[in-house]
N, C-alpha and C positions, 0 to 999 in steps of 0.2 A: 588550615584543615582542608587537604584534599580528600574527591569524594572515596579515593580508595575502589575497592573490589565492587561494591556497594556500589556508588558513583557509576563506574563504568557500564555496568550490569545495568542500571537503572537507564543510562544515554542508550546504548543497543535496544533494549527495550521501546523505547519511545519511539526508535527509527524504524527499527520493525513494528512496530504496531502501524507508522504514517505510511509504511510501504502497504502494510495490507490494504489498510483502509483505502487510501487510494486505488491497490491492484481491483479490490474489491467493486469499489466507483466505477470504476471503468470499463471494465471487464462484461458487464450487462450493458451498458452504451455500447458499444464496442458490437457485441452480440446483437443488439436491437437496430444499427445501423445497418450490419451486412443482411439482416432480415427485411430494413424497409427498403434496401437500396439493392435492386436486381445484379446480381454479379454475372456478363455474358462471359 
């Protein structure tokens, strides 16, 4: 038994969710960095 449509759908799923979460993570460090740190 493979996972089928089901399966596939579900792996995309998980991948995009670890990409947000991360994009997510980072995205305010990212922002809070170029705020403590003077850009000349």
């Amino acid at each position: 038994m493979d996972g089928g449509t089901f399966g596939g759908y579900t792996r995309w799923a998980v991948v995009f969710l670890i990409i947000f979460v991360l994009f997510f993570l980072l995205v305010p460090g990212y922002t809070t960095v170029c705020n403590t740190v003077p850009v000349n």
